[in-house]
C-alpha positions as a Python dict, from the first residue, in 0.01 Angstrom:
ca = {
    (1, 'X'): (0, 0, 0),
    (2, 'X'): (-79, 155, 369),
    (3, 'X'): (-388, 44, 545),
    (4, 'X'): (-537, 44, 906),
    (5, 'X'): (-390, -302, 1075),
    (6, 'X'): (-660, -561, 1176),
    (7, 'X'): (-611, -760, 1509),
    (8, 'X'): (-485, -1043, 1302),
    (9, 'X'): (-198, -803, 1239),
    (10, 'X'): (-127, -734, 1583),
    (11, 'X'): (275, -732, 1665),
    (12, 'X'): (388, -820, 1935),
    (13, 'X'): (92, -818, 2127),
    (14, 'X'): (-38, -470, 2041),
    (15, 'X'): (-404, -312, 1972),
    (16, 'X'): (-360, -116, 1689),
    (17, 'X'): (-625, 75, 1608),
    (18, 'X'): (-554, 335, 1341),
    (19, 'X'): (-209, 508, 1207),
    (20, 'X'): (-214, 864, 1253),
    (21, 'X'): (12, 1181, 1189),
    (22, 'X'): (-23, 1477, 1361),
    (23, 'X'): (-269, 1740, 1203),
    (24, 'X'): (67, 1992, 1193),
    (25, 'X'): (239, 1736, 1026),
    (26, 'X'): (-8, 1718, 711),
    (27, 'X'): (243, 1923, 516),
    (28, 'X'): (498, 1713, 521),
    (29, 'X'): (297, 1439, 349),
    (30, 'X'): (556, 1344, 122),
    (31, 'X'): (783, 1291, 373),
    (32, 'X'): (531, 1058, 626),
    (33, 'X'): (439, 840, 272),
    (34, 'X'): (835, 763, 244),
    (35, 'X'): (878, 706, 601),
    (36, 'X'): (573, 474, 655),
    (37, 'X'): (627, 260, 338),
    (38, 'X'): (1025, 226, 487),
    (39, 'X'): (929, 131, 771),
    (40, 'X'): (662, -104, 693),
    (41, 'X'): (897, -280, 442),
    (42, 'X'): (1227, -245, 745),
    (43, 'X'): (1110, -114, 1073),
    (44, 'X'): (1422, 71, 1221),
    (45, 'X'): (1576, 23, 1564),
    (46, 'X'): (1477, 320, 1786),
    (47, 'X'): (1811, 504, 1836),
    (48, 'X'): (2096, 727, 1714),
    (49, 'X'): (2139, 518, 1413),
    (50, 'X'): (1778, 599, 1294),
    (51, 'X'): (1917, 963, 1225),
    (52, 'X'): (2069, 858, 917),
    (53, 'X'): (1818, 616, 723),
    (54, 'X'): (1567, 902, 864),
    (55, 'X'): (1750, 1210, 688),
    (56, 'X'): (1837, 1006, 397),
    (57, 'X'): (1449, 887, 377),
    (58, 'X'): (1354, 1271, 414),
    (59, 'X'): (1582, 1455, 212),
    (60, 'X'): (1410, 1342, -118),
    (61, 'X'): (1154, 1614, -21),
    (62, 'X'): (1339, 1867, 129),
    (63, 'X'): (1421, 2173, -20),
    (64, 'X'): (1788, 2250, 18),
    (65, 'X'): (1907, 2406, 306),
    (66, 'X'): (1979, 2757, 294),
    (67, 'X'): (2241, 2899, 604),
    (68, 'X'): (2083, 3102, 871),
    (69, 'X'): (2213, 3235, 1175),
    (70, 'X'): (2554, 3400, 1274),
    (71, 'X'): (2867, 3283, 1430),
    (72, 'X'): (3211, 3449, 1483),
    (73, 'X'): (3481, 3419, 1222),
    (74, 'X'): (3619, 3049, 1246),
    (75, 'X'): (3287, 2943, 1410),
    (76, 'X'): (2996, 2774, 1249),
    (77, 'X'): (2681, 3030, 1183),
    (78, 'X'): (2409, 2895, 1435),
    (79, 'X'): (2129, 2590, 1304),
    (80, 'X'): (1821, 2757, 1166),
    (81, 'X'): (1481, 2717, 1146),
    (82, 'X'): (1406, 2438, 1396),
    (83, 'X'): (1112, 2273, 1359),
    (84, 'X'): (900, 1933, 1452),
    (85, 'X'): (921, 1647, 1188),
    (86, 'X'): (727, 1318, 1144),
    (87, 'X'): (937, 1034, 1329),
    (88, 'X'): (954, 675, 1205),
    (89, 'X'): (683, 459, 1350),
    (90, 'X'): (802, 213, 1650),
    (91, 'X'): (800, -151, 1578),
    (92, 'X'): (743, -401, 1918),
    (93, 'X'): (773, -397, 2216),
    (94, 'X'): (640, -101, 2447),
    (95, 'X'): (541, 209, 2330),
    (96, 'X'): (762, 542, 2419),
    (97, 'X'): (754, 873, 2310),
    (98, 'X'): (922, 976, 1974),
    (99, 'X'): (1038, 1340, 1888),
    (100, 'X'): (1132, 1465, 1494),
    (101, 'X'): (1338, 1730, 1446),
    (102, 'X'): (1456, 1902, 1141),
    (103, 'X'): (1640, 2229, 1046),
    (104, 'X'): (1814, 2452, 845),
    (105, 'X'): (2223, 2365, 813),
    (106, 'X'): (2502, 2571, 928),
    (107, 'X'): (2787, 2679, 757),
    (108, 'X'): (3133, 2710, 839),
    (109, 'X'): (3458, 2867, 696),
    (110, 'X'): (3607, 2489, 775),
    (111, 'X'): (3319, 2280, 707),
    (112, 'X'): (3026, 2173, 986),
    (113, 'X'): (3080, 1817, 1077),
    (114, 'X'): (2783, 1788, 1292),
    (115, 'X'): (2546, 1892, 1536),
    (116, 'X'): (2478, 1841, 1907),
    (117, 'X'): (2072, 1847, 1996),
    (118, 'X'): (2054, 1924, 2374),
    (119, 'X'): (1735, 1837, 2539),
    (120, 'X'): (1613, 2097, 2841),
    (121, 'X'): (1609, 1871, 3178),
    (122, 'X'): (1563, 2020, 3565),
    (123, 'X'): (1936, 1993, 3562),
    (124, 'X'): (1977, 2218, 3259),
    (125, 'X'): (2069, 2108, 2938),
    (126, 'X'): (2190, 1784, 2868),
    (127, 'X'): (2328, 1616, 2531),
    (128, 'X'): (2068, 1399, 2420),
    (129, 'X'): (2204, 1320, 2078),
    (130, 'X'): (2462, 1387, 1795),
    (131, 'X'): (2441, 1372, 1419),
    (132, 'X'): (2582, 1413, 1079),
    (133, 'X'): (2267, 1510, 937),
    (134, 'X'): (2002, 1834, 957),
    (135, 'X'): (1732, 1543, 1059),
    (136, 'X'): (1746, 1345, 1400),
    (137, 'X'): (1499, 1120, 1625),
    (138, 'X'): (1509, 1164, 1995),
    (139, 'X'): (1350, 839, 2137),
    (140, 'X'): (1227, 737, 2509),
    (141, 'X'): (1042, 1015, 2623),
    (142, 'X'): (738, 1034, 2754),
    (143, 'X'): (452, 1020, 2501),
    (144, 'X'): (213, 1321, 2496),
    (145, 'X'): (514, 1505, 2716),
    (146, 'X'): (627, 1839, 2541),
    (147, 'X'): (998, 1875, 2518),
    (148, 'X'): (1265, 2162, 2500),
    (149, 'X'): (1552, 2128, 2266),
    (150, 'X'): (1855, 2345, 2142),
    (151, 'X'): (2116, 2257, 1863),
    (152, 'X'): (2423, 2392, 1816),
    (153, 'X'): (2643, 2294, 1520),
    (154, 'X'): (3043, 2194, 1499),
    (155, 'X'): (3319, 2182, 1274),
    (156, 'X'): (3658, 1987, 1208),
    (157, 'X'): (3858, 2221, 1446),
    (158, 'X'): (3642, 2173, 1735),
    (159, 'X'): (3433, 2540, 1724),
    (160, 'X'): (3067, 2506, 1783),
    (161, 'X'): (2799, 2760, 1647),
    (162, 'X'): (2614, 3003, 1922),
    (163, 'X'): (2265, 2800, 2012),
    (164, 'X'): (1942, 2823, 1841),
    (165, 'X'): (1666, 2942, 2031),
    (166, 'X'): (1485, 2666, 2283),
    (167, 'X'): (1239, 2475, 2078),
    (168, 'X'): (932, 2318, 2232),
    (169, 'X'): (732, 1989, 2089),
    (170, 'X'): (546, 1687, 2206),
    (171, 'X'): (661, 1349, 2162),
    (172, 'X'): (453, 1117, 1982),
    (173, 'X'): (392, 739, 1871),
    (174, 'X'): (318, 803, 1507),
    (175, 'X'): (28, 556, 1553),
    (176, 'X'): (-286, 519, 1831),
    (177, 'X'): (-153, 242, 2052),
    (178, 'X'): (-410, 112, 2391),
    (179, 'X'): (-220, 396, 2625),
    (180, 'X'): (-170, 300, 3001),
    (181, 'X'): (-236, 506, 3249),
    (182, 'X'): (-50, 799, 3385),
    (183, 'X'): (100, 767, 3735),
    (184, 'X'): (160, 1119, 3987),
    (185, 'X'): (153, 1482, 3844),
    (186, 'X'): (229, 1512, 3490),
    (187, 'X'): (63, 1803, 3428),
    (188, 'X'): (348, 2097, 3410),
    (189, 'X'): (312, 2451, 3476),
    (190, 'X'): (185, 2727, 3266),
    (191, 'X'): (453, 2908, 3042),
    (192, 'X'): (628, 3246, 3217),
    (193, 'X'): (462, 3538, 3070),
    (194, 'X'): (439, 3899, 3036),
    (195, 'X'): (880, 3914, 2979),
    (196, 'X'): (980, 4326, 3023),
    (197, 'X'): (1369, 4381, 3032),
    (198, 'X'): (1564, 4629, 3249),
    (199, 'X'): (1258, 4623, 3529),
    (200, 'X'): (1535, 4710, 3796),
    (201, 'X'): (1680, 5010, 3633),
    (202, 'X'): (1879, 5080, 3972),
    (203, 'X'): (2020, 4717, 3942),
    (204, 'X'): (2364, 4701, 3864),
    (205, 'X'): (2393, 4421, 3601),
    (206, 'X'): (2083, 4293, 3392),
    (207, 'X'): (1685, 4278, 3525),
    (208, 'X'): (1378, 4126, 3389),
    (209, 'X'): (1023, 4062, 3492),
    (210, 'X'): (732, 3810, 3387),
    (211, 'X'): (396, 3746, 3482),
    (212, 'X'): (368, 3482, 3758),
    (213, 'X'): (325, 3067, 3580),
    (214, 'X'): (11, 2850, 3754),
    (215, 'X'): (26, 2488, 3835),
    (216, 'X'): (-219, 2283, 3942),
    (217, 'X'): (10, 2184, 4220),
    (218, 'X'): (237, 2462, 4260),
    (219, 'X'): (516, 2622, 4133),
    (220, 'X'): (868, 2565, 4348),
    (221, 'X'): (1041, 2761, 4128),
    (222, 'X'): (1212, 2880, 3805),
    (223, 'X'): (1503, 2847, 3613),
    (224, 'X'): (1681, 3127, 3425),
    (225, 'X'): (1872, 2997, 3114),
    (226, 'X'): (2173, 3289, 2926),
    (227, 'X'): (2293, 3257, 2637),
    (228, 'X'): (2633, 3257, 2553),
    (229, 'X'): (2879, 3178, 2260),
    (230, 'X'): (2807, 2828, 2279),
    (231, 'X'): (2512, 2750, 2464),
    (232, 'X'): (2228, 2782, 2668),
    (233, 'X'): (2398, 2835, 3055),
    (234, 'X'): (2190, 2825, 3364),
    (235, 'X'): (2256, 3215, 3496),
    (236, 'X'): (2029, 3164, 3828),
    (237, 'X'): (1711, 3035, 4004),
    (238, 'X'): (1403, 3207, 4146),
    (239, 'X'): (1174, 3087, 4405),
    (240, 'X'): (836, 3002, 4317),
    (241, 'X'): (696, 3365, 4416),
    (242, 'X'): (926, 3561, 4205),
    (243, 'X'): (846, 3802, 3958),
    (244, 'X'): (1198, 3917, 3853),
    (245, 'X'): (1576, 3830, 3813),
    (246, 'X'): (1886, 3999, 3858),
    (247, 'X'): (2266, 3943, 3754),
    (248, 'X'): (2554, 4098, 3861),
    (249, 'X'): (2914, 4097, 3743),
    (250, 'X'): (2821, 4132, 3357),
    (251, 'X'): (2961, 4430, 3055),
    (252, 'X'): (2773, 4732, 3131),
    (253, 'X'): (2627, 4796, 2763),
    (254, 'X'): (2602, 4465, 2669),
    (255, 'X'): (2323, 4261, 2550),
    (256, 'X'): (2213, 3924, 2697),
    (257, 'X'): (1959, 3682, 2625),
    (258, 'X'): (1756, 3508, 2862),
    (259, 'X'): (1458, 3271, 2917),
    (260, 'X'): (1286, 3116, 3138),
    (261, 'X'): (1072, 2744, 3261),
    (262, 'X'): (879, 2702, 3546),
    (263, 'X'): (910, 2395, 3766),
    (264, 'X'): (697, 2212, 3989),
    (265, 'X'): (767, 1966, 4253),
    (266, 'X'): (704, 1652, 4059),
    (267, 'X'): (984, 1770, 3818),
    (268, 'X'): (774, 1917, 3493),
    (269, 'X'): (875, 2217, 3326),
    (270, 'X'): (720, 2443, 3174),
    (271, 'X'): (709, 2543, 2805),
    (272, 'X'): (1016, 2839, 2775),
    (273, 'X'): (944, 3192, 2787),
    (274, 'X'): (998, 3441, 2504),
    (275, 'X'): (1332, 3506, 2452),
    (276, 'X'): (1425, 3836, 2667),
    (277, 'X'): (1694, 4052, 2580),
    (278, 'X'): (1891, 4290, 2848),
    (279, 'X'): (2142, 4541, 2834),
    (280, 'X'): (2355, 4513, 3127),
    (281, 'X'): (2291, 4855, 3346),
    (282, 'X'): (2552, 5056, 3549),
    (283, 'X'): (2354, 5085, 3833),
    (284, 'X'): (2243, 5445, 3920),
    (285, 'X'): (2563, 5620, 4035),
    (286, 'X'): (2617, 5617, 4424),
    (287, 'X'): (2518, 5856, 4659),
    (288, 'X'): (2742, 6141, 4683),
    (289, 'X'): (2675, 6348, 5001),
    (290, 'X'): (2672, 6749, 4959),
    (291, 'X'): (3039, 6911, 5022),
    (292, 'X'): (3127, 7008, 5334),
    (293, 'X'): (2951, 7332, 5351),
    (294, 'X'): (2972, 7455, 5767),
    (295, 'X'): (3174, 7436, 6036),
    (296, 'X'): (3015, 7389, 6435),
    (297, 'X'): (3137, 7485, 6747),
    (298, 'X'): (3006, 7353, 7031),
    (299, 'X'): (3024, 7424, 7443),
    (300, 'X'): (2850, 7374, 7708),
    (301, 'X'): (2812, 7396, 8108),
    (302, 'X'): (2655, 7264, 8420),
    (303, 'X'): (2358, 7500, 8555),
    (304, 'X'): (2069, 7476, 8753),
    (305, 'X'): (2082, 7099, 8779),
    (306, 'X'): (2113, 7073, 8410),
    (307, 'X'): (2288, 7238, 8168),
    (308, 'X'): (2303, 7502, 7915),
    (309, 'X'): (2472, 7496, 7543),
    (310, 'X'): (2570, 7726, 7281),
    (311, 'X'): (2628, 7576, 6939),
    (312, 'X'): (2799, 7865, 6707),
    (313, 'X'): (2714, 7774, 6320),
    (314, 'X'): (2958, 7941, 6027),
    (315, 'X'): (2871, 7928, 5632),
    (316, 'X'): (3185, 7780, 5481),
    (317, 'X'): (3002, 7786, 5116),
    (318, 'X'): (3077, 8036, 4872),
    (319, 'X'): (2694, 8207, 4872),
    (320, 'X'): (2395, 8279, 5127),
    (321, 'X'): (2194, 8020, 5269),
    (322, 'X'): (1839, 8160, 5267),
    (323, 'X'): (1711, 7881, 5543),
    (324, 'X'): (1895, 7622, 5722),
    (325, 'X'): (1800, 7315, 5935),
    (326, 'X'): (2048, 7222, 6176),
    (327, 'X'): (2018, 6821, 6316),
    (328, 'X'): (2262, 6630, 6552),
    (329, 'X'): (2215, 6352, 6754),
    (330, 'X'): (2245, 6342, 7171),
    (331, 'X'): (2452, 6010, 7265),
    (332, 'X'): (2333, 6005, 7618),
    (333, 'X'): (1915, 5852, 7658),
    (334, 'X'): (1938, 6040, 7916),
    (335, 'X'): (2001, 6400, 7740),
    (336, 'X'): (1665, 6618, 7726),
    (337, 'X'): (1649, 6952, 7562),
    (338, 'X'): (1398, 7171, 7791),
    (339, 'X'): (1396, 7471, 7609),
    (340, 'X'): (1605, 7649, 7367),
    (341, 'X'): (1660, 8052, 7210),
    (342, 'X'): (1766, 8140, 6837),
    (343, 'X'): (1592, 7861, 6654),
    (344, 'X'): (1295, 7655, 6669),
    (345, 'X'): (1387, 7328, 6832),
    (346, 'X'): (1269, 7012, 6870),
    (347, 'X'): (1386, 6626, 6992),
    (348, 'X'): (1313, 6267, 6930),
    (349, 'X'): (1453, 6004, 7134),
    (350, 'X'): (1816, 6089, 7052),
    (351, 'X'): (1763, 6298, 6743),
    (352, 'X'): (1761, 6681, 6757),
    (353, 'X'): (1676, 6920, 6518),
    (354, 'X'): (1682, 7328, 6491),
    (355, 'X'): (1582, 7501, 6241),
    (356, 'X'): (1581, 7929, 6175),
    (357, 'X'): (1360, 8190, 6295),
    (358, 'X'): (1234, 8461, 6043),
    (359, 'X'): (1518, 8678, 6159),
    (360, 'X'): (1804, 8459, 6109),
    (361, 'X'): (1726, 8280, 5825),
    (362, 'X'): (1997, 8366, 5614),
    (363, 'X'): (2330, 8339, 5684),
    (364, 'X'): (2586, 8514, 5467),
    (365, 'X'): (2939, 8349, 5305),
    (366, 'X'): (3179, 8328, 5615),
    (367, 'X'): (2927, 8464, 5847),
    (368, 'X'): (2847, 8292, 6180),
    (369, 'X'): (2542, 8267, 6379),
    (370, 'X'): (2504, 8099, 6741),
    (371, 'X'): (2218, 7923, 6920),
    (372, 'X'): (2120, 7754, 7251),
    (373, 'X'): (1984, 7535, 7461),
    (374, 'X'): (1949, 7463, 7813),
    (375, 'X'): (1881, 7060, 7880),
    (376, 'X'): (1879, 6775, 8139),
    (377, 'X'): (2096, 6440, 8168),
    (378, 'X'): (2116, 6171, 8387),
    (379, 'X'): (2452, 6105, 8437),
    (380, 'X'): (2699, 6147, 8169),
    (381, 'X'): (2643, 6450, 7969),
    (382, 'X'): (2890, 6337, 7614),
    (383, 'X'): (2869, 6655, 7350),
    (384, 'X'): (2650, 6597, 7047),
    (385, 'X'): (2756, 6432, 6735),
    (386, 'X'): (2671, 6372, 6337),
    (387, 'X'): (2600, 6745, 6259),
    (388, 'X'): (2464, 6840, 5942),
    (389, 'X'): (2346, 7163, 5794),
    (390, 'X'): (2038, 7124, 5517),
    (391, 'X'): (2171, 6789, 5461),
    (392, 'X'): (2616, 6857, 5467),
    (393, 'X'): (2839, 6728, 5712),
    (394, 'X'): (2959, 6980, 5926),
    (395, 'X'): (3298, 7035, 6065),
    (396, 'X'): (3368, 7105, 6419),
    (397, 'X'): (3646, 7393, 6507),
}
């Protein structure tokens, strides 16, 4: 028989004040009953070795596992259907926070020997147990603390299964103990939002947005977690600000699945995004300037204190241009254009442009035209270079 524990009752020196499951738990009464009464009778030690009495405790009410998830050939299919179960109440000592987990089992062309449950850190993921079993207990965490874990699955020739998805829950005590008080920030930032992929179309590689996370401090930053054939890899960070991340050196037309946590400067993370998936982008193609489409020929001569120019402008192309632009640029700071005949010119700083009348606006295939312009320098008088005709290089001959 269960019942609430008087202060006679007291172990070790706790106040135990009521046993409780979480409310999400309630459907997994069957389970909780044969847990409690076990551990009443034989309180477990708090560590890898509570995976099997726990799975063998819980299996009486589970239905049997059905396989989920894909894997290459030779490779386990991936662990499916994570989810939070009741752990087995602590016995002495002090408190720490307990996390159930449960799934559905892999299969394998071999046979799946195990599993390896990875628990999401600021360093990335890190192993935080192994098991036999579809049932494990991750102990000393943080109670009331919401934690990040991925499984992936093995077999007896040393493949492992592609990951599951992150999955987020909060560890517990199974029971109300007296809690002590919190110490620093504990409080972690809001989950990344708002995921859009291929925000960067121009990007060559993969792109994706979110909405901004909050913190009651302040966000420092994020990390960006890929997934690949056998895990979750850390692909990048980006600074507290950003909105977006970019990789590079990836398959064009490929897929790739990200998420991301937001991280504070006390060291809490953030719940994961939604899963984001990407196909890697070519980039838009380079710019390719127009063919070579004129040819210039320039000269020039000292007069009146100045000089005077003549630049002679031929249509290379194979039809009319109905308008044309003409730009160069002057070397010297010193090089003024004071007036000019043929065109309608104009300078800035060392930037000149001339562009048609009415009456020579169109310039035939092979055809030539010529301009002019009489000027000032002070000192060296270098010709003109970088011309271009409605946006083509120009030769000079």
């Amino acid at each position: 028989m269960i019942r609430a524990m008087s202060s006679a009752d007291r172990p070790g020196g706790w106040l135990l004040s009521r046993l409780s499951w979480p409310a999400a738990w309630t459907a997994a009464g069957a389970v909780a009953a044969a847990l409690l009464a076990a551990n009443i009778a034989a309180p477990p030690v708090l560590a890898t070795s509570v995976t099997t009495a726990y799975a063998a405790s819980a299996s009486a009410g589970e239905p049997s596992p059905q396989p989920t998830g894909t894997g290459s050939a030779g490779t386990p299919t991936t662990p499916g259907e994570v989810r939070a179960c009741p752990p087995p109440l602590p016995t002495g000592g002090t408190p720490q926070g307990v996390v159930g987990l449960c799934w559905t089992a892999s299969t394998d062309d071999v046979g799946v020997t195990g599993y390896d449950v990875y628990r999401l850190t600021p360093d990335g993921f890190v192993k935080a147990t192994s098991t036999t079993s579809t049932i494990t207990v991750i102990t000393g965490l943080t109670i009331g603390r919401t934690y990040t874990f991925s499984i992936v699955a093995k077999d007896a020739d040393g493949n492992t299964s592609p990951p599951t998805a992150p999955f987020s829950t909060t560890a517990v005590t199974g029971m109300s103990v007296s809690p002590s008080p919190g110490t620093g920030d504990t409080t972690p930032p809001t989950k990344p939002a708002g995921m859009q992929a291929n925000c960067l179309p121009d990007f060559r590689g993969t792109s994706f947005c979110w909405t901004p996370s909050t913190d009651d401090v302040g966000v420092t930053g994020y990390d960006v977690y890929r997934r690949t054939d056998t895990g979750w890899t850390r692909a990048g960070t980006a600074s507290g600000t950003a909105r977006y991340f970019t990789e590079g050196n990836l398959v064009t037309g490929q897929s790739y699945v990200y998420f991301v946590v937001a991280k504070d400067a006390a060291g809490n993370l953030s719940l994961p995004s939604d899963l984001v998936t990407t196909v890697a982008s070519g980039g838009f193609p380079p710019y390719t300037p127009p063919p070579v489409s004129c040819r210039i020929k320039y000269d020039w001569w000292p007069w009146g204190g100045g000089f005077t120019a003549t630049v002679t402008i031929t249509n290379l192309g194979q039809t009319a241009m109905n308008g044309w632009t003409l730009r160069f640029v002057l070397p010297d700071a010193g090089q003024k254009i004071t007036s000019g005949w043929s065109a309608t010119w104009s300078q800035s700083g060392k930037d000149v442009t001339a562009a048609n009348t009415p009456w020579n606006a169109v310039i035939q295939p092979g055809a030539s035209l010529q301009i002019g312009f009489t000027g000032t320098s002070t000192g060296a008088n270098p010709e003109p270079t970088g011309f271009t005709l409605n946006g083509g290089a120009c030769i000079r001959g």
